[in-house]
Structure formats: C-alpha cells, structure tokens
PAVOBA-189411 format. One record per atom (N, C-alpha, C): residue in one letter; y, x, z. Coordinates in Angstrom, 3 decimals, padded with zeros to 6 digits. Example, Ala and Ser with C-alpha at 12.3 -4.5 7.8 and 13.67 -1.06 7.14 Angstrom:
2
res / v / u / w
A / -005.690 / 013.190 / 007.800
A / -004.500 / 012.300 / 007.800
A / -003.300 / 013.200 / 007.800
S / -002.250 / 012.850 / 007.080
S / -001.060 / 013.670 / 007.140
S / 000.030 / 012.900 / 007.870
END
This chain:
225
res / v / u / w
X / -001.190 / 000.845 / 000.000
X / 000.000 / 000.000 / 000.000
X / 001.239 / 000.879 / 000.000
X / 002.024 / 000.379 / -000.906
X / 003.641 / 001.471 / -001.137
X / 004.071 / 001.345 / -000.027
X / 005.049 / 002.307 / 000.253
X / 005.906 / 002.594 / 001.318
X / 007.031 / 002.742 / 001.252
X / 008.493 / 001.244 / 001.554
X / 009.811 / 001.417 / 000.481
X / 010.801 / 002.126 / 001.134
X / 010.439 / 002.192 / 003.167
X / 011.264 / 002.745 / 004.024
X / 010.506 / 004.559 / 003.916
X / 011.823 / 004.699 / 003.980
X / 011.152 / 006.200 / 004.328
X / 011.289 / 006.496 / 006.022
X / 010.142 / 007.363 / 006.512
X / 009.877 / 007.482 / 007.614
X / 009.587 / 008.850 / 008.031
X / 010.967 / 009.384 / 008.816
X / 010.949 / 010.528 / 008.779
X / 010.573 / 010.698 / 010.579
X / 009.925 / 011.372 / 011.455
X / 009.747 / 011.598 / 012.374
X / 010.272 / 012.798 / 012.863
X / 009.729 / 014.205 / 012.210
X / 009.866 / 015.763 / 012.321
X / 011.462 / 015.687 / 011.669
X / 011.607 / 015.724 / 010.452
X / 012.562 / 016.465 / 009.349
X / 012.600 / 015.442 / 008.202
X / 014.095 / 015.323 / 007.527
X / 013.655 / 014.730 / 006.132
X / 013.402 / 015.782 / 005.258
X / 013.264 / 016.983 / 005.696
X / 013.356 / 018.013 / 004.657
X / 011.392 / 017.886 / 004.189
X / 011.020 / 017.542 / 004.551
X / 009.233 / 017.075 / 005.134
X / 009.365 / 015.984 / 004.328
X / 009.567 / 015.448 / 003.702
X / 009.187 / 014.205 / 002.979
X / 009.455 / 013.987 / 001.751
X / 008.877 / 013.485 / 000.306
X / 009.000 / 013.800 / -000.848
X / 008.882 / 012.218 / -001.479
X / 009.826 / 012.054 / -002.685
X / 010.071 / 010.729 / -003.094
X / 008.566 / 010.304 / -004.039
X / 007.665 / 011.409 / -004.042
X / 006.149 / 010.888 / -004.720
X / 005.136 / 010.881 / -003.443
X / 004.238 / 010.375 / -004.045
X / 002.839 / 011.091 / -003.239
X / 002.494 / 011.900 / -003.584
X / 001.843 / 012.476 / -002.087
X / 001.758 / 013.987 / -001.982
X / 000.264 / 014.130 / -001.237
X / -000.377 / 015.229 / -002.120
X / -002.095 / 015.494 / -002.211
X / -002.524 / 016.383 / -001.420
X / -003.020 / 016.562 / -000.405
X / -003.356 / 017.734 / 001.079
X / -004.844 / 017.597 / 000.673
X / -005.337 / 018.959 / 001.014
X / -007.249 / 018.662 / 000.953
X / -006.953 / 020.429 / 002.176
X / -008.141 / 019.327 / 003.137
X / -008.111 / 020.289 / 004.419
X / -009.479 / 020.625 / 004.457
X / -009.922 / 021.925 / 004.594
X / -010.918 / 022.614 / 004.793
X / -011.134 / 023.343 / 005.931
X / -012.768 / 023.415 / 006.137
X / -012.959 / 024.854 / 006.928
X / -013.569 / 025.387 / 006.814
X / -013.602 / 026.780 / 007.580
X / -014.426 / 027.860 / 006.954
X / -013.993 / 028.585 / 005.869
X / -012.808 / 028.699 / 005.584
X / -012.267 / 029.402 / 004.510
X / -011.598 / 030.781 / 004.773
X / -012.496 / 031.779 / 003.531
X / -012.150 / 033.400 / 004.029
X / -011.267 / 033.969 / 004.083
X / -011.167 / 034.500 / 005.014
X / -009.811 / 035.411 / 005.141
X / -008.326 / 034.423 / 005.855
X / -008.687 / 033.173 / 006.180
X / -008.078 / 032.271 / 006.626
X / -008.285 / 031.473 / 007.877
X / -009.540 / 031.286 / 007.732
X / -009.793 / 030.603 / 009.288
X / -011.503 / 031.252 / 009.383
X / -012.070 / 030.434 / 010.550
X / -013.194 / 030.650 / 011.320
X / -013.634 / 029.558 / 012.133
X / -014.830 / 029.626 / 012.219
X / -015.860 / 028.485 / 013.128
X / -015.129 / 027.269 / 012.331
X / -014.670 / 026.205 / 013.255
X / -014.264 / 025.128 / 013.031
X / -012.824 / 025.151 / 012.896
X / -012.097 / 025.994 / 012.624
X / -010.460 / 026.323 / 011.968
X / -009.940 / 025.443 / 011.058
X / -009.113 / 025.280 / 010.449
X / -008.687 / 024.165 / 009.731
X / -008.350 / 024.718 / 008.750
X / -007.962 / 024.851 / 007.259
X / -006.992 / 024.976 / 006.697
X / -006.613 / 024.065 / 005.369
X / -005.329 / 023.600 / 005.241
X / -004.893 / 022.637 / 004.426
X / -003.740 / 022.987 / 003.273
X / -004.280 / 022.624 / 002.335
X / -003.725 / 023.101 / 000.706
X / -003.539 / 022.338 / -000.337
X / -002.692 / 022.685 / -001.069
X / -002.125 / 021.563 / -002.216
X / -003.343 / 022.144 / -003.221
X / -003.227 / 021.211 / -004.566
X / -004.533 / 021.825 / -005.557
X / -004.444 / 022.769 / -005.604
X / -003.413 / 023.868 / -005.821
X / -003.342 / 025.038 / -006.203
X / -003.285 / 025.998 / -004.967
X / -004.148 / 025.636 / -003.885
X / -003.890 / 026.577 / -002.822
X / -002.798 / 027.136 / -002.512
X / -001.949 / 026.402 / -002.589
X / -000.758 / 026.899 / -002.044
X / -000.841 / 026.504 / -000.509
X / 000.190 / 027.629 / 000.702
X / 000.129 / 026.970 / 001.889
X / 001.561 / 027.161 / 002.082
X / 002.028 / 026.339 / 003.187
X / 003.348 / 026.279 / 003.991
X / 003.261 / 026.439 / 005.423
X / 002.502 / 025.488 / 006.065
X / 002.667 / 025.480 / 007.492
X / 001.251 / 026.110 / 008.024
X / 001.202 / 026.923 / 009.445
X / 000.546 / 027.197 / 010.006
X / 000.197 / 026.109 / 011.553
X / -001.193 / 026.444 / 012.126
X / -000.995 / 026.133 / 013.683
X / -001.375 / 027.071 / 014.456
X / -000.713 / 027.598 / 015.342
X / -001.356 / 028.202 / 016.215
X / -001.498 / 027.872 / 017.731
X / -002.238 / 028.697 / 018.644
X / -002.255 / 028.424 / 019.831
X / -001.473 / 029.658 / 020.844
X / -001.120 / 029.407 / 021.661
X / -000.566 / 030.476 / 023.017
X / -001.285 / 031.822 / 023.241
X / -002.936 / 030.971 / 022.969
X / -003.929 / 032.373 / 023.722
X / -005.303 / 031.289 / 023.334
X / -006.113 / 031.971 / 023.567
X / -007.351 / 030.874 / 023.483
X / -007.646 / 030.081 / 024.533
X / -007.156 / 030.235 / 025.757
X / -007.450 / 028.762 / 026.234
X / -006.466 / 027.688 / 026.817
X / -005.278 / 027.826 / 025.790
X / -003.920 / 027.261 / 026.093
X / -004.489 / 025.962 / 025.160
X / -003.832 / 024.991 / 025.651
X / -004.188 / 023.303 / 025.479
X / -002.599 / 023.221 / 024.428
X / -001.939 / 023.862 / 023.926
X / -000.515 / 023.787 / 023.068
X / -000.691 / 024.215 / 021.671
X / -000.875 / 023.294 / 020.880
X / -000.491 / 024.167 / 019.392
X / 000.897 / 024.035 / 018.644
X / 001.001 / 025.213 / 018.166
X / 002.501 / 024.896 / 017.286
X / 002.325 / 025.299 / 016.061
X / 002.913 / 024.400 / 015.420
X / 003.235 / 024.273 / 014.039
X / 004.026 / 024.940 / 013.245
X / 004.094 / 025.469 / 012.602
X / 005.305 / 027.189 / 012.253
X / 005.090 / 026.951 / 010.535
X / 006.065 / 027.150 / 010.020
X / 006.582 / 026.896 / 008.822
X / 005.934 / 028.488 / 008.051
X / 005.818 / 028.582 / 006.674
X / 005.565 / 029.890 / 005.882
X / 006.139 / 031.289 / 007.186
X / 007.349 / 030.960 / 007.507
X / 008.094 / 032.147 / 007.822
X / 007.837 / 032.438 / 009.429
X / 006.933 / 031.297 / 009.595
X / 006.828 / 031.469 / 010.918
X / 007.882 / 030.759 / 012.105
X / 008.334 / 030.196 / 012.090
X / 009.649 / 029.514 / 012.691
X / 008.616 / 027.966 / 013.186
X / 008.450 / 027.861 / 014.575
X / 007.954 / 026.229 / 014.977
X / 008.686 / 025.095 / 014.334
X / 008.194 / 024.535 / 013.708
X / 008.349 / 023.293 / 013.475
X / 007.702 / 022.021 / 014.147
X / 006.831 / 022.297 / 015.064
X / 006.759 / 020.907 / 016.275
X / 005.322 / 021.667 / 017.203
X / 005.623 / 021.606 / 018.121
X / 004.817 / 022.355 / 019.054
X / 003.686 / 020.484 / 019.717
X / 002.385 / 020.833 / 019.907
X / 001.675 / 019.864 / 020.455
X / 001.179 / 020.081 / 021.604
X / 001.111 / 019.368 / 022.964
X / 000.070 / 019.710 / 024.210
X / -000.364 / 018.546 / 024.479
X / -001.765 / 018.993 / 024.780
X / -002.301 / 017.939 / 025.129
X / -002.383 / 017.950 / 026.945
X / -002.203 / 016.325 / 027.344
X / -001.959 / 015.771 / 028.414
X / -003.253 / 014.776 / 029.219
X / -004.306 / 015.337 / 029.040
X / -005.189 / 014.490 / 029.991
X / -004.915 / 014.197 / 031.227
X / -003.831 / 013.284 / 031.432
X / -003.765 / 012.545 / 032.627
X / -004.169 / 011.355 / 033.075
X / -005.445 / 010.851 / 032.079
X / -005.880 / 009.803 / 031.804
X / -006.981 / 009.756 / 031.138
X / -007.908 / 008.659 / 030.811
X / -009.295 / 008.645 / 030.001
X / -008.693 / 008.517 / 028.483
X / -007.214 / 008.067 / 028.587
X / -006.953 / 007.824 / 027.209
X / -006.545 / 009.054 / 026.668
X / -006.606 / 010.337 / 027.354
X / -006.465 / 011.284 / 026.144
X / -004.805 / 011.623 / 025.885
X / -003.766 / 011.862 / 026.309
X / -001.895 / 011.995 / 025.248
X / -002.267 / 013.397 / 024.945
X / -001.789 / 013.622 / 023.735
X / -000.456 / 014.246 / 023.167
X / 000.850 / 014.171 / 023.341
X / 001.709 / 015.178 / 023.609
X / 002.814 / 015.237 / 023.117
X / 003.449 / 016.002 / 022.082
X / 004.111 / 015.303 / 021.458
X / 004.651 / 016.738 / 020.207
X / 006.177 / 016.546 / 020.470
X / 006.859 / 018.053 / 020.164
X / 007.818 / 018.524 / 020.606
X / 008.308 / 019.270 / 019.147
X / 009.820 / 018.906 / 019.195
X / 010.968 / 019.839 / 018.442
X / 010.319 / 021.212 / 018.810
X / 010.245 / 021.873 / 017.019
X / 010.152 / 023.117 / 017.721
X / 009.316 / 024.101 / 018.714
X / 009.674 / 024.790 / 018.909
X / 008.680 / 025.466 / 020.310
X / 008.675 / 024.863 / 021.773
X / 009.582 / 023.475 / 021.728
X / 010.286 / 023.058 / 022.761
X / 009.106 / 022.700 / 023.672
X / 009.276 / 022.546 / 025.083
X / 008.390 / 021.552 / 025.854
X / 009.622 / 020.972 / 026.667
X / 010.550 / 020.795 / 026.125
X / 011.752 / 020.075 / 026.655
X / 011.425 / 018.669 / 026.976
X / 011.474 / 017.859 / 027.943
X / 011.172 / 015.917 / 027.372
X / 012.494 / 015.701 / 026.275
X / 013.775 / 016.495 / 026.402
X / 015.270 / 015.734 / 025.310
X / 014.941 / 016.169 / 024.129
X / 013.717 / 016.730 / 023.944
X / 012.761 / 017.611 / 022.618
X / 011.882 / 016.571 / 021.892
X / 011.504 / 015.570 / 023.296
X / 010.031 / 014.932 / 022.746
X / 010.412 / 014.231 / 021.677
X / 009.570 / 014.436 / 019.943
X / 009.614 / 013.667 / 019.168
X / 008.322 / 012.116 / 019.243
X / 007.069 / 012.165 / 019.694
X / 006.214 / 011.376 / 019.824
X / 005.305 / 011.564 / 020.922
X / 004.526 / 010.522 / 021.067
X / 003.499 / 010.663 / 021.792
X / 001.920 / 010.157 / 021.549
X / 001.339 / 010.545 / 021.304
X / -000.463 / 010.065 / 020.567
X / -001.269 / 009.785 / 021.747
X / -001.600 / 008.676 / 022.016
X / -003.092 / 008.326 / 023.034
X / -004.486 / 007.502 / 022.045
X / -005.483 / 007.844 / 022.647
X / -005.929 / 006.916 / 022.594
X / -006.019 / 005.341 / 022.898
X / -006.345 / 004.356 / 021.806
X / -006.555 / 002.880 / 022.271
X / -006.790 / 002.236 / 022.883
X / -007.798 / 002.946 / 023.073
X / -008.697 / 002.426 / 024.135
X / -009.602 / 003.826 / 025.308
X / -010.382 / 003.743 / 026.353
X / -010.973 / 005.027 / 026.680
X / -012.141 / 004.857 / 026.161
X / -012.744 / 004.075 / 026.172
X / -014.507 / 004.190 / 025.310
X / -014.118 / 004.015 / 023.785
X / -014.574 / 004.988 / 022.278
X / -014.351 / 004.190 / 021.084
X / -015.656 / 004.758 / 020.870
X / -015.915 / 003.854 / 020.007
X / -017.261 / 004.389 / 018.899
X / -016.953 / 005.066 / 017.766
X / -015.292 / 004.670 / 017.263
X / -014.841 / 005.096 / 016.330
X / -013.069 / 005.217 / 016.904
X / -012.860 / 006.439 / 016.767
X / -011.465 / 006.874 / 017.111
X / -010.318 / 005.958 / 016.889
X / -009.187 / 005.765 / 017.939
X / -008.360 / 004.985 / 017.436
X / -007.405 / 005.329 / 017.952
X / -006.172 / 006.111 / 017.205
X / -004.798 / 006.412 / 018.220
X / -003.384 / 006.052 / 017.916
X / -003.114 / 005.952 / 019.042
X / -001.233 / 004.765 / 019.263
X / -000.215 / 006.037 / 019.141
X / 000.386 / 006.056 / 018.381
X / 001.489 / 006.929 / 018.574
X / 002.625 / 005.903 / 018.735
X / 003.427 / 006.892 / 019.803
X / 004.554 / 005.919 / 020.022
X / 006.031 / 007.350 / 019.977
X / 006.980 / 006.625 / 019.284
X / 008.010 / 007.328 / 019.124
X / 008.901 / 007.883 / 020.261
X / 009.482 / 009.166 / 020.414
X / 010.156 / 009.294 / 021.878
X / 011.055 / 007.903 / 022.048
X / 012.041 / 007.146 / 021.498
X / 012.804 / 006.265 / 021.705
X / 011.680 / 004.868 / 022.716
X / 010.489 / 005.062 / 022.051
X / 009.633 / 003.873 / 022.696
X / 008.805 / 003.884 / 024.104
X / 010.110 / 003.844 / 025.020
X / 009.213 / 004.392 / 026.054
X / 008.359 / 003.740 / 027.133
X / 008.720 / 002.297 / 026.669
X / 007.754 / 001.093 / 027.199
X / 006.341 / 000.970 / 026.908
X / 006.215 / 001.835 / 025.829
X / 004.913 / 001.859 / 025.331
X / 004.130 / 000.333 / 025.119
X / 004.579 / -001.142 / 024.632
X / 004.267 / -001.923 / 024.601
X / 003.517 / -001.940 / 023.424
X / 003.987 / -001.828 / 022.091
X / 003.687 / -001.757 / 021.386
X / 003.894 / -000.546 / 020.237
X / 002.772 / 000.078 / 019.420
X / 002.442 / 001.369 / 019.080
X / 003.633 / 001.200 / 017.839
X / 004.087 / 002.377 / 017.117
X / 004.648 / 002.607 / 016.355
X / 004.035 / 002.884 / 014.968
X / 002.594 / 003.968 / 015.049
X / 002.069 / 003.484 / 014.005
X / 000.913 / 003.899 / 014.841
X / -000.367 / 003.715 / 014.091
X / -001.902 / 003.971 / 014.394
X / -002.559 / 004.344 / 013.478
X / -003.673 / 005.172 / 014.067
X / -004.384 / 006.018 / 013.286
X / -006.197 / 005.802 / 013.352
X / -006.355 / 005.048 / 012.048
X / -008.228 / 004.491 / 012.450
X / -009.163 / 005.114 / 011.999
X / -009.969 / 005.804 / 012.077
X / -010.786 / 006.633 / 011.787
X / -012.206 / 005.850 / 011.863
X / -012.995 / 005.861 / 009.929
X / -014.206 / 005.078 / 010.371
X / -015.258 / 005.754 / 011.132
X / -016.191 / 005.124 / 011.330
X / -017.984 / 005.139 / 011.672
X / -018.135 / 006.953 / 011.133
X / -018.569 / 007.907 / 011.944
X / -019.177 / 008.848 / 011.981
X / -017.783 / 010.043 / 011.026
X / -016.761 / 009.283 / 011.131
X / -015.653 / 010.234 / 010.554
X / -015.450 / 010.360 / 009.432
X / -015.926 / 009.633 / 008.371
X / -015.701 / 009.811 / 007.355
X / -014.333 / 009.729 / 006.633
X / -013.492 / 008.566 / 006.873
X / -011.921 / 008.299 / 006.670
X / -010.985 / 007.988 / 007.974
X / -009.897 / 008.110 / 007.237
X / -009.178 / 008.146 / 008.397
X / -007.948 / 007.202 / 007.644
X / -007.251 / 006.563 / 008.194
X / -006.101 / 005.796 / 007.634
X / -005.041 / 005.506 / 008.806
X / -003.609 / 005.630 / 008.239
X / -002.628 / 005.867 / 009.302
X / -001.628 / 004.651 / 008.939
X / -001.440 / 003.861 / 009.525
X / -000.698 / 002.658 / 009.575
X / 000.895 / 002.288 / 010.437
X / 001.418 / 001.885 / 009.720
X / 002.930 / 001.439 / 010.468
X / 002.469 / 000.290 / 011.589
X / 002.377 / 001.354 / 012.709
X / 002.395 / 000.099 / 013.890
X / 001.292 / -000.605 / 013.924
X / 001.060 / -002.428 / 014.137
X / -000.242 / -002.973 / 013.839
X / -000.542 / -003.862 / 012.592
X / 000.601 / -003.558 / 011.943
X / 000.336 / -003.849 / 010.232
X / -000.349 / -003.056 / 009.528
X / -000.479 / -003.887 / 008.530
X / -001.516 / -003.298 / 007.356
X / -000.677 / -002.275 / 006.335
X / 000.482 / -002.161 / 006.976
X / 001.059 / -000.590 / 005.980
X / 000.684 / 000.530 / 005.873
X / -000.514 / 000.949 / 005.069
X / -000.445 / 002.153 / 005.479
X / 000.292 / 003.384 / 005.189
X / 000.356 / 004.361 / 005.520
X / 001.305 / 005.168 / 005.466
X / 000.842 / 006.908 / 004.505
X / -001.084 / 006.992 / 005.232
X / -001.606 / 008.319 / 004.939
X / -002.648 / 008.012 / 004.867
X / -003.669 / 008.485 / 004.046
X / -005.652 / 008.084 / 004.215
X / -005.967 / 009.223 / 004.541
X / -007.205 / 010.089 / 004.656
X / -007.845 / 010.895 / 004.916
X / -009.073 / 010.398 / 004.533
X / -009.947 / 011.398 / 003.347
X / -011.414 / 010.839 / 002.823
X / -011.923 / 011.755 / 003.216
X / -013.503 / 012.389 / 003.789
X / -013.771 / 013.412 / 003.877
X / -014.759 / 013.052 / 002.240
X / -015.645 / 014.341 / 001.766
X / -016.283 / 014.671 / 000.828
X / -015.549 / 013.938 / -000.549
X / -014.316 / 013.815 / -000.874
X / -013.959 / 014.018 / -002.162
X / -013.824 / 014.968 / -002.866
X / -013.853 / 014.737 / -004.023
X / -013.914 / 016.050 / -005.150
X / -012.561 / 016.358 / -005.236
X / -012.571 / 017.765 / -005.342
X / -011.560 / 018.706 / -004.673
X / -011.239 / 019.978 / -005.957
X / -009.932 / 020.197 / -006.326
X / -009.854 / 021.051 / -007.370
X / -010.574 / 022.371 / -007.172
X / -010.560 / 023.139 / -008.243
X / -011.405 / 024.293 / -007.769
X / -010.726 / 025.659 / -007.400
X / -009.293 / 025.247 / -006.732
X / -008.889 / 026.558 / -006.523
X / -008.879 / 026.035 / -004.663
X / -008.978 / 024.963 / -004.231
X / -008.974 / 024.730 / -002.852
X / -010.178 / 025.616 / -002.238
X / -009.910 / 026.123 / -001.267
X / -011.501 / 026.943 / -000.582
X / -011.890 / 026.413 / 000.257
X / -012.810 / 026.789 / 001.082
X / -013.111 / 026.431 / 002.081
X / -014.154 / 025.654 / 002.140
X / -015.065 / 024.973 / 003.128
X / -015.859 / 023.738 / 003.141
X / -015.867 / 022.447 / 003.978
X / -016.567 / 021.705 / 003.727
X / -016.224 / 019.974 / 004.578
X / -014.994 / 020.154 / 004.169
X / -014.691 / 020.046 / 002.990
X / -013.225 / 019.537 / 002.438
X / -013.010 / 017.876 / 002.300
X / -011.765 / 017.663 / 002.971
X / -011.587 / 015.893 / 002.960
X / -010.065 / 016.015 / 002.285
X / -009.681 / 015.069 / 001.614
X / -008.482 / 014.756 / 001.168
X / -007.576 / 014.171 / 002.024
X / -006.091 / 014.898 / 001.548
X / -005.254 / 013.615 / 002.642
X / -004.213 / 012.818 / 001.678
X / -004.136 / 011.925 / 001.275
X / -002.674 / 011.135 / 000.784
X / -001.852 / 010.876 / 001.443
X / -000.759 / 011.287 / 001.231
X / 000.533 / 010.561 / 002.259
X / 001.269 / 010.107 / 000.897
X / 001.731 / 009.063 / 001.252
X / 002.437 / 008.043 / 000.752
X / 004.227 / 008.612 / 000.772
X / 004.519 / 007.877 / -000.514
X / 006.068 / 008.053 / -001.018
X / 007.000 / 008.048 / 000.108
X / 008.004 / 009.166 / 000.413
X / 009.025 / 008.788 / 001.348
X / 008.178 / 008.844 / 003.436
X / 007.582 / 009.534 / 003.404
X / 006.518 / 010.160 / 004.552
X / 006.791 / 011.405 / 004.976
X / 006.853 / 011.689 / 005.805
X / 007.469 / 012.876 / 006.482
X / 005.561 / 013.600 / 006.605
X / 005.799 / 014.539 / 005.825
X / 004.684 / 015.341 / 005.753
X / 004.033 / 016.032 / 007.410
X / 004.813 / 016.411 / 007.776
X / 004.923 / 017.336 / 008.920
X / 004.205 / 016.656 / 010.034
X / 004.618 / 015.175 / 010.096
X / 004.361 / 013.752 / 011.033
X / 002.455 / 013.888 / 010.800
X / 002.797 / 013.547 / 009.416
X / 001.049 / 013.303 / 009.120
X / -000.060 / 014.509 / 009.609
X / 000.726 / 015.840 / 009.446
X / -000.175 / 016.880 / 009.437
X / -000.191 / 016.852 / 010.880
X / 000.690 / 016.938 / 011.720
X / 000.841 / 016.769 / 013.110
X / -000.473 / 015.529 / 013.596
X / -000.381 / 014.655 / 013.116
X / -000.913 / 013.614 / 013.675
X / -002.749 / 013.900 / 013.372
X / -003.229 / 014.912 / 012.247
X / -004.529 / 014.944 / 012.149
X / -004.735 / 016.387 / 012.369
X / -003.735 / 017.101 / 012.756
X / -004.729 / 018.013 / 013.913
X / -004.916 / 017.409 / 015.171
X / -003.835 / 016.261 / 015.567
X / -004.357 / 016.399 / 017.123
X / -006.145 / 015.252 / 016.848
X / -006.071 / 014.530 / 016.013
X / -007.383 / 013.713 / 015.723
X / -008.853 / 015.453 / 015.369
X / -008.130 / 015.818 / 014.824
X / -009.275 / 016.984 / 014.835
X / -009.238 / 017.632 / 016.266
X / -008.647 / 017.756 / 017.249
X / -008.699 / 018.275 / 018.132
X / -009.373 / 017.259 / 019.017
X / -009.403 / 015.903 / 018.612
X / -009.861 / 014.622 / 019.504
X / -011.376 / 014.717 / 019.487
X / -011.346 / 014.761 / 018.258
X / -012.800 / 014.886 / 017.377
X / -013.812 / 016.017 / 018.246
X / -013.341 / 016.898 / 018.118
X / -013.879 / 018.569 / 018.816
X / -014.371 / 017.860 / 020.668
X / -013.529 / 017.225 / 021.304
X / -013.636 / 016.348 / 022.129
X / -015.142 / 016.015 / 022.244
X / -014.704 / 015.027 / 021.672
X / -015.818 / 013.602 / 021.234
X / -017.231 / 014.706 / 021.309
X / -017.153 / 015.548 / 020.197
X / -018.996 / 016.268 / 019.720
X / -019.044 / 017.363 / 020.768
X / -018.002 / 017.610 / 021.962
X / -017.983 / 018.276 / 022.799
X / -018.139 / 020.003 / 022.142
X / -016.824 / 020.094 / 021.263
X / -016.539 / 021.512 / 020.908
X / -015.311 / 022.159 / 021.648
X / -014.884 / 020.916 / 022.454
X / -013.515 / 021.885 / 023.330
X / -012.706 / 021.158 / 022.975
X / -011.606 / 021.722 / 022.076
X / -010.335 / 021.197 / 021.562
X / -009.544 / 022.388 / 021.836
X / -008.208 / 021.806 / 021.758
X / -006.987 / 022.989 / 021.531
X / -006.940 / 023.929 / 022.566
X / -007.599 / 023.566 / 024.045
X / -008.020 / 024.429 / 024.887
X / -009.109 / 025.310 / 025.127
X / -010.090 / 024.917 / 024.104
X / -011.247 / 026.276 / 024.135
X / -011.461 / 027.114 / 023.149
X / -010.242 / 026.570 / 021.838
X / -010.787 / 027.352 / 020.407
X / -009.093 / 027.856 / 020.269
X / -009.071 / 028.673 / 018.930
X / -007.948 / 029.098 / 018.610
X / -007.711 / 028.304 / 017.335
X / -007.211 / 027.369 / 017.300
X / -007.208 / 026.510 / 015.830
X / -005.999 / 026.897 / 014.883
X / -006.256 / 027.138 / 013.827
X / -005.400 / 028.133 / 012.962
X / -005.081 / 026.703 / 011.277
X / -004.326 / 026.148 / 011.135
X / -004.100 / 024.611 / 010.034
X / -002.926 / 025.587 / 009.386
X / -003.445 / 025.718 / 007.999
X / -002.462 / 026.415 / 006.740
X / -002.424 / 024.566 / 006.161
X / -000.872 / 024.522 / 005.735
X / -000.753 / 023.260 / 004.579
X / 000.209 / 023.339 / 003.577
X / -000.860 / 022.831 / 002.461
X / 000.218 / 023.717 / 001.206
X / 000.821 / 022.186 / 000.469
X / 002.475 / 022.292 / 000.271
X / 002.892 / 020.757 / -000.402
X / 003.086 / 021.117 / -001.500
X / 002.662 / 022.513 / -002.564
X / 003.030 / 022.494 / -003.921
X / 004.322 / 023.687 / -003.786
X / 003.925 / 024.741 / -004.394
X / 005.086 / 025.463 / -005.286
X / 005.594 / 026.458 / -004.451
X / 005.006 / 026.488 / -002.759
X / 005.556 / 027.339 / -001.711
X / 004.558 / 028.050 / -000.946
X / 004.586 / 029.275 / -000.066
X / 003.735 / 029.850 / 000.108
X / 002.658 / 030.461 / -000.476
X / 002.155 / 031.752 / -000.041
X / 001.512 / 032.654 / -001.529
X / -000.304 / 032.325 / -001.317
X / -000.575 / 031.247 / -000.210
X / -001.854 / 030.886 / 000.247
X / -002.817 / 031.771 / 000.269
X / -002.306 / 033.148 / 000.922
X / -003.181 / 034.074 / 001.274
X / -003.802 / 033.751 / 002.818
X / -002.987 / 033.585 / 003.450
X / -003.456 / 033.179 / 005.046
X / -002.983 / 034.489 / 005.989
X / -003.540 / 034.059 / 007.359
X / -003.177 / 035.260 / 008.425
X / -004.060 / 036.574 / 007.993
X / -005.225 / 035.847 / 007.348
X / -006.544 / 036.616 / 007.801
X / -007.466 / 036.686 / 008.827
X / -007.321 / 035.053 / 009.477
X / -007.851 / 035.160 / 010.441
X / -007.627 / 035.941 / 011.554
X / -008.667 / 035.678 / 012.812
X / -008.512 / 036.584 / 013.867
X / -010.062 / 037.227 / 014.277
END
C-alpha cells in the first residue's frame, strides 16, 4: 500500500521520493561473522554501520559511511515486554529520545512490536507496528494499527548477484520513509529474534549491520573482527 505522508523519524536526509530495495545478509566475508548482519543495495553498495560498546554492552549505534552515529539503540528489559530505546546520535540523553520499541504482548508465537514516538508518552496507542510471520519468514511494518504499510521484509528472495552473504531476505521501504527508522527498527527485531532462539542479543554478540541505499559507500566493510 502507497505511502502519500512522508514519515521521517531519524532525518529527512534518510528518505527517498521512490522505493527503496535493502537485501540483508549474513555471513558475509570480510564483513561480518556468526550471526552479523549486513545490508546492501543490488550493487553492494553500503552506507550505514552498527556497532556495539564492547561485546557485552546491550547498546548499538548506528554510524553513517564516515562513521559519525546516526541513532544509538539500548535495550531496556525492565519488563517481560522487552523496550528499546533509540537515541539521536550517540546520545543516551531522554531530550535525545527519538522512539521506543516493546513488545505486544510478553508470550508471542510470532513477534509483534509497538513502537511509540518520543512525543507519545502515554503509550496508549502504538505509532506504528512491526508483524513478523510464523517461523520468521516476513516481516511487515505498519502505520500504527492500520493496514498502511510502510516496509516488508521477505526472507529467501532472489537476490542480485553482486549482494553476498547468506539467509539473504529483502527489505522494501516504501516512497517518502525514512530509511534509517526502518533499518533501526529490524536490527532491534533481529536482536529480539537472537532472544527468542536464545543466541543472546545486543548483549552477548558484537553485531556489525552495513546498509547500502544506492550510489554511496565503496561496500568493502570493516573486515570484520
């Protein structure tokens, strides 16, 4: 479903008047490791990185080609439901906080998370949500509890042949979408995920997310660690 508002969360500099094609992998050389992430336009191009503090820091940040944070994440188990927070920057300021991600519910069979905008602090109702089917296969990101969606996520689509890596899934984000929002919003679901099959999350691994939007970055990578 089109998208006529544009919805910028992070930056409008993050958001593009087409749709825009992400395919996230792992296991890709010279780039990541174990269960690492990395995400690329067809042409392997990358832009943004994630990194962590240290390996058993619960914070990832998001850092542009040059290295500069563009939204820092921690996760907040103060609850069965699981928060996120994501933050301006390297910030852990609260006059920083851009969103907040919980889970729906505390038991799911199939993942389901409320993001709510810093302005929403009643938390009554979610801003958008993120549904992920039966055994992980898709993922779809919605305005609030309408049927707008905003971003899909397929895993095992066919994937150009300069993308690397393996368990490659596609991401669409939709016209006028703040890129940064979306990528933000499915590492912390991959970090949920790691959870769930009991691999840790942002506190036991070093999770390393390259994302390429076309035409920037030379998609060589860190090289791993």
């Amino acid at each position: 479903m089109a998208n006529d508002k544009a919805i910028v969360v992070v930056s409008p500099q993050y958001g593009a008047p087409d749709q825009v094609d992400l395919y996230i992998s792992k296991k890709v050389k010279k780039t990541t490791k174990g269960r690492h992430l990395g995400v690329f336009d067809s042409n392997g191009n990358t832009i943004f990185k994630v990194k962590t503090n240290g390996l058993f820091s619960s914070r990832l940040i998001l850092v542009d080609a040059a290295g500069v944070p563009v939204v820092s994440l921690k996760s907040a188990k103060i609850s069965l439901h699981e928060r996120w927070k994501v933050y301006k920057g390297d910030s852990e300021d609260s006059n920083d906080l851009l969103f907040t991600v919980k889970k729906s519910h505390c038991l799911q069979f199939r993942t389901q998370l409320e993001v709510f905008l810093a302005p929403n602090t009643d938390e009554s109702a979610c801003d958008f949500m993120m549904k992920q089917t039966y055994r992980e296969k898709s993922c779809v990101i919605y305005r609030g509890y309408s049927d707008t969606i905003i971003a899909e996520m397929h895993n095992n689509e066919a994937v150009p042949v300069k993308v690397p890596g393996e368990d490659t899934c596609s991401v669409t984000i939709y016209p006028n979408v703040d890129c940064a929002f979306v990528v933000a919003l499915r590492v912390i679901l991959n970090e949920v995920n790691m959870c769930r099959s009991g691999g840790g999350g942002a506190d036991l691994i070093h999770t390393v997310v390259e994302v390429g939007l076309g035409g920037g970055g030379d998609g060589d990578g860190d090289g791993g660690e």
